[in-house]
C-alpha positions, 0 to 999 in steps of 0.5 A: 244832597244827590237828586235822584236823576244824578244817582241814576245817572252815576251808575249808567255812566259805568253800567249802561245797562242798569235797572233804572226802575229798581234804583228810582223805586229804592230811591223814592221808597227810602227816602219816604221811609226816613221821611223826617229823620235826621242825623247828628249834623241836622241833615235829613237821615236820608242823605247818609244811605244816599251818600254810601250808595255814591261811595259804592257808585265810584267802585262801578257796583251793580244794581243790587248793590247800590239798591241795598245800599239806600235801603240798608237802614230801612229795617232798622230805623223805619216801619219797613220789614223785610218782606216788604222789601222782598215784594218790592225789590226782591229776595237778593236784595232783601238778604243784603239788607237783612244782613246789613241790619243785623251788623247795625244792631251789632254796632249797638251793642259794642259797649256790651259786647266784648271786640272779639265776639264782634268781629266773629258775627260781622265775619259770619255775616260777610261770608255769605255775600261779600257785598254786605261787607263793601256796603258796610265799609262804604257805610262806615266811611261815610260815617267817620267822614261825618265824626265831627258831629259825633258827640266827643264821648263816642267819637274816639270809640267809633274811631279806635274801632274803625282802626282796629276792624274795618280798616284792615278788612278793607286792606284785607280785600285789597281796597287800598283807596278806602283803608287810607280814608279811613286811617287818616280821619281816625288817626286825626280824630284819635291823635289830632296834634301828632296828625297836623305835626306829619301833615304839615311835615309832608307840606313843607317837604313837597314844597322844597322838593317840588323841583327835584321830584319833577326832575326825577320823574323827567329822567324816568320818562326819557329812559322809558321813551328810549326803550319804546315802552309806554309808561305813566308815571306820577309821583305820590306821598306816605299817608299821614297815618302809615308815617305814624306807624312806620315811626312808631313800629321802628322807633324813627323819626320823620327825618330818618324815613327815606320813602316818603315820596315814591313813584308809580309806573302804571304800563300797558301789560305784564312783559312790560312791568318786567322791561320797566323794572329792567330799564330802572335797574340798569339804569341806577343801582338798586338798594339791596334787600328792597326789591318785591316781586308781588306779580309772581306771588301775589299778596293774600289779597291779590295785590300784585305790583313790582316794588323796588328801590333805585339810588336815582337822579342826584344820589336820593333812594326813590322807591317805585311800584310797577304794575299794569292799569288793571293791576292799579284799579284792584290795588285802589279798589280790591275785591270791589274791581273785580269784573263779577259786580258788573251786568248783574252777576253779583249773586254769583259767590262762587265765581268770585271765590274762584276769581278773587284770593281776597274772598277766599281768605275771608271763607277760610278765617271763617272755619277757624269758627269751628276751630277756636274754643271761644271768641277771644281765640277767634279773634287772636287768630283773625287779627294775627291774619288782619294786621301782619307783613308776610313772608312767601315760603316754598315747599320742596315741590314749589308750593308757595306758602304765605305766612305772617312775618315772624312764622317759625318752621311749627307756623309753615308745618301747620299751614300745609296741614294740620296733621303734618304740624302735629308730626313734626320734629325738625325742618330743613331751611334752604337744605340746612338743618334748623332750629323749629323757633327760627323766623323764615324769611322770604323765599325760604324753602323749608322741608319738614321732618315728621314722626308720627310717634310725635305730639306737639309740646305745649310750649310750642303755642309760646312759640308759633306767631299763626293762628291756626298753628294756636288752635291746633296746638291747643287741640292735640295738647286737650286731646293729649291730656284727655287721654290721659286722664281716660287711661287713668280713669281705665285703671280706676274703673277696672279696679272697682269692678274687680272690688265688685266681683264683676268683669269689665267690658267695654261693650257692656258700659257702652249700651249704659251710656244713657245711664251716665249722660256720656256719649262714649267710652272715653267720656266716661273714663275721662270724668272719672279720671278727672274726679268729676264720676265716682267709679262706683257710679259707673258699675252700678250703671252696668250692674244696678245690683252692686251696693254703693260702698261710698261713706253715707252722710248724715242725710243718709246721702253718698258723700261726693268723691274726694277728688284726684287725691281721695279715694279715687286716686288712692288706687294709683298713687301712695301718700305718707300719712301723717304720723305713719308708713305710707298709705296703700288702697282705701284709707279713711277719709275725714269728714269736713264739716265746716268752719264749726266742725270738730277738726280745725279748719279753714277755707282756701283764703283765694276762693273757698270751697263749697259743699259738692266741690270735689276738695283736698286737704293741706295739712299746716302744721300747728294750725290746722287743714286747709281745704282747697277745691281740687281745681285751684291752681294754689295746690301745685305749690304743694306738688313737692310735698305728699306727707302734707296732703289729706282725703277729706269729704264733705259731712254737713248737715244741710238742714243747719243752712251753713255758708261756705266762702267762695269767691266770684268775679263779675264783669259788669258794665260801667254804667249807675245802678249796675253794682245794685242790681248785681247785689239785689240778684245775690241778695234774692238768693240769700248769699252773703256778700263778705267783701266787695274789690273793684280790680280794674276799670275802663270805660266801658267795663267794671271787674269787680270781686265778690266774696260770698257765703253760699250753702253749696255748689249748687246754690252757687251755680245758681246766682252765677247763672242770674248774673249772666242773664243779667242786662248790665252783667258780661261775664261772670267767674268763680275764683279758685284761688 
């Protein structure tokens, strides 16, 4: 284990001017608050945060840095608070730590939470002050350095996780060094005899061209001394890994990959990557299509590098990185590089917004937070980010614009701005008319052709491969829809108002808005529109005077609205009824009263409805009415057949406590008792479970249908509001079948 001294000295090797004070005191007080801890290899605990300081100490971080980095677990498993840390080593240090600690617990409770939630948290987390993030990877590398004394059942969790997350965040701010450790031990952890397999490939290749690589780095040199330009160059090989994923993602054998082995050329400045790259290419021929130009279009996490291929000394493909010592030490060391983590201005954020790309995509999928409607969007949008190639495209004017490999014109429309995406209804690639689903390829120029009279298709979210094209997409299609039903809700209210003698304006059901519990006009509208307000409930908000017209239950209540196809919709559309002409304005409802009634009834076989659904008949011819809650998705295949639809409403009597079938889905953790504790909470409740369907199974997680028998809508809101508090429950859902 480092001594204390050594750590000290470690940091004033890069940093002659750090705070010794503060690193000896974060030493002493951390390694008394562990005290006699210690972890899964029978190590004192506190030889781990003393290891991701070290790691953190090989980047050149600052004092504060290293300092959060020996105490980042002290909140969590120990007696010290965070004012204690405040008072002893100040405010910045105590927020890193804070913040560390709180993506501890978020590690705990990954078996409960689902991934995309995680990596909304950790990225909110990060976004205040990178350093919690560089903390974090040192943290977790040295954690799966240390895998093997995991127990085997987390072993492949933390790993498959790592691999997922934390090592494309780590390529993502460009700390290339630590993505590769981190692929290469999860990939032997999760996939050890294909590892040893490629492991020992590499061996036996660099053994058998051990001459001829020395023979083409001599010929590289001679041709570099001959130009006067100063170059190191040294060879390097794939990571086992990154074989493993070019084999698997292009269906080739190990034997059919021709960069296995490349070279890089690390010179003194910029003007002499280019007169490198000249030397190379009049040299040898180049291989079409390999050449990439990362210096003027730096990667999104300001990796920058001239990659190209050469058929080079005895005819074999050599691949080679040009690049400058600085240029090297970012594309090891990313955002961790950067000049602001030296002499003390690590708390400066905005200058490394300002210095570093890498942190302004980290800011920017950030707000995507407020764009996506849930964490399942979030992280769709955030891994289309994390694990794509990129093509670099070009406005008409010259703006660059990265994209994910694959983006169509739609993707390059959204990434100028959301607004010129929404207008859009054709582009021009490279001066040509082109189809709005073609993939761009780099150096495109694409020119967008907009209509502001244009709302994007709904089919283009099939399409688009970009997150924020998704989101936005999915936007204005919501808007669109809203909209619609607003207008149909317009009609509808105006009509009752005129049934009531009375004058729609929209001033006057604007200062009503408390009334109905919506915050504007267009809400109000909507929710009629939609069946979830009766319009009489709107001109009662402005008139209270005007009687309420609906049909009275036998408890004297008003009987729900019918839905879209009741009494509400009949003022918009006109269906046969049976056995007559087509019906126009108001007709009679029938009452339904349940499975004893007097008309013969059954439920929706997929899901039930509930006394308080807004619900629909479906005449069966010689069997009866089928009655289908006016959100199932079963009622399109009816969409073709008008004479077959029936309004009906609910008449029960509640006194009589009926049930009424529905059907729920409940994600639950896969642990004993879980199944016991969901059925003792519907039991409490006085449901009926009909049956019990286990539909799939994982390791962490049970989806299990219930169908039950319930009293009414509100009954069931209730047991699906116990089962979401519940400690062992994810998620819960009604079917409607």
């Amino acid at each position: 284990m480092m001594r204390q001294y050594e750590l000290v000295e470690r940091v004033k090797a890069y940093n002659p001017n750090a705070d010794e004070a503060l690193l000896n005191r974060a030493y002493v007080y951390a390694m008394k608050a562990h005290g006699t801890q210690t972890r899964a290899s029978g190590d004192p605990y506190f030889s781990h945060p003393l290891e991701v300081a070290a790691i953190l100490t090989d980047l050149r971080l600052d004092d504060a840095t290293i300092a959060a980095a020996l105490l980042h677990d002290t909140i969590e498993d120990t007696d010290a608070t965070r004012d204690e840390i405040d008072a002893l080593f100040g405010p910045q240090i105590g927020r890193l730590v804070e913040g560390l600690t709180k993506l501890k617990k978020l590690d705990l409770v990954t078996k409960e939470a689902a991934q995309a939630e995680n990596l909304r948290r950790l990225l909110l987390a990060i976004a205040d002050d990178v350093r919690v993030l560089l903390v974090k990877l040192a943290d977790r590398l040295h954690n799966v350095r240390t895998l093997h004394f995991v127990p085997a059942s987390k072993r492949a969790r933390i790993a498959q996780e790592t691999l997922d997350l934390y090592a494309p965040l780590a390529a993502r701010m460009g700390m290339q060094a630590m993505r590769e450790e981190l692929e290469d031990i999860c990939f032997k952890t999760l996939f050890p005899d294909a590892y040893d397999t490629i492991v020992g490939r590499l061996n036996r290749l660099a053994e058998r061209n051990a001459a001829s690589i020395q023979e083409i780095q001599s010929a590289f040199e001679e041709r570099f001394a001959a130009a006067k330009i100063e170059a190191q160059i040294t060879g390097r090989a794939k990571r086992p890994y990154s074989i493993w994923r070019k084999m698997e993602r292009k269906s080739v054998a190990f034997e059919q990959l021709s960069d296995i082995f490349a070279f890089r050329v690390n010179v003194a400045d910029v003007p002499n990557c280019y007169r490198a790259l000249g030397v190379l290419h009049t040299g040898w021929p180049t291989v079409p299509g390999r050449f990439k130009d990362y210096i003027s279009t730096p990667k999104e996490n300001d990796y920058r590098s001239i990659h190209t291929t050469i058929v080079g000394p005895d005819h074999q493909r050599v691949e080679l990185q040009i690049r400058t010592e600085a240029m090297h030490r970012f594309a090891e060391y990313g955002i961790a590089a950067h000049a602001l983590y030296k002499d003390g201005l690590g708390g400066d954020r905005e200058g490394l917004t300002r210095e570093s790309r890498a942190y302004g995509w980290l800011r920017r999928t950030v707000e995507l937070l407020a764009e996506g409607d849930n964490p399942e969007e979030f992280l769709e949008h955030t891994k289309l980010e994390l694990f794509s190639d990129q093509v670099f495209c070009f406005t008409p004017k010259g703006r660059l614009i990265a994209l994910p490999r694959g983006a169509t014109p739609i993707d390059f429309a959204y990434a100028v701005h959301t607004s010129v995406g929404n207008g859009c209804v054709g582009a021009k690639v490279n001066g040509r008319t082109e189809s709005l689903v073609k993939a761009l390829s780099n150096g495109d120029e694409v020119e967008i052709i907009r209509s502001d009279a244009q709302t994007p298709p709904a089919a283009w979210e099939a399409v688009v491969v970009t997150g924020k094209a998704r989101a936005a997409i999915r936007r204005a299609t919501r808007s669109a829809v809203r909209a619609q039903y607003a207008g149909l809700g317009r009609q509808i209210v105006q009509r009752a108002f005129e049934r009531a003698g009375k004058t729609f304006a929209e001033e006057r059901l604007r200062a009503s808005l408390h009334r109905l519990a919506r915050t504007s006009v267009e809400d109000v509208l909507a929710a009629v529109g939609r069946g979830e307000m009766h319009s009489i409930d709107v001109v009662r908000s402005v008139y209270p005077e005007v009687r309420d017209e609906r049909p009275q239950t036998s408890q004297g209540m008003a009987a729900p609205a019918s839905g879209w196809f009741g009494l509400e919709r009949a003022a918009s559309l006109r269906f046969k009824a049976p056995g007559g002409e087509p019906a126009d304005g108001e007709r009679p409802s029938i009452p339904i009263r349940g499975l004893r009634g007097d008309l013969p009834v059954r439920f929706a076989p997929d899901g039930g409805a509930v006394p308080g659904d807004r619900i629909v008949g479906i005449l069966d011819p010689g069997q009866g009415i089928t009655i289908y809650p006016i959100q199932s998705p079963a009622l399109k295949d009816f969409d073709d057949q008008p004479e077959r639809w029936l309004d009906v409403r609910w008449d029960v009597d509640l006194a009589k406590r009926e049930r009424f079938p529905v059907r729920i889905t409940v994600t639950s953790l896969n642990e004993p008792g879980s199944l016991a504790t969901i059925a003792n909470i519907i039991y409490a409740y006085e449901a009926n479970i009909d049956d019990v369907h286990m539909v799939s199974r994982s390791p962490d997680f049970h989806d299990i249908l219930f169908d039950l028998g319930v009293f009414d809508a509100k009954h069931l809101g209730a047991i699906i509001g116990d089962l979401r508090q519940a400690p062992v429950v994810s998620n819960v859902e009604r079917v409607n079948g």
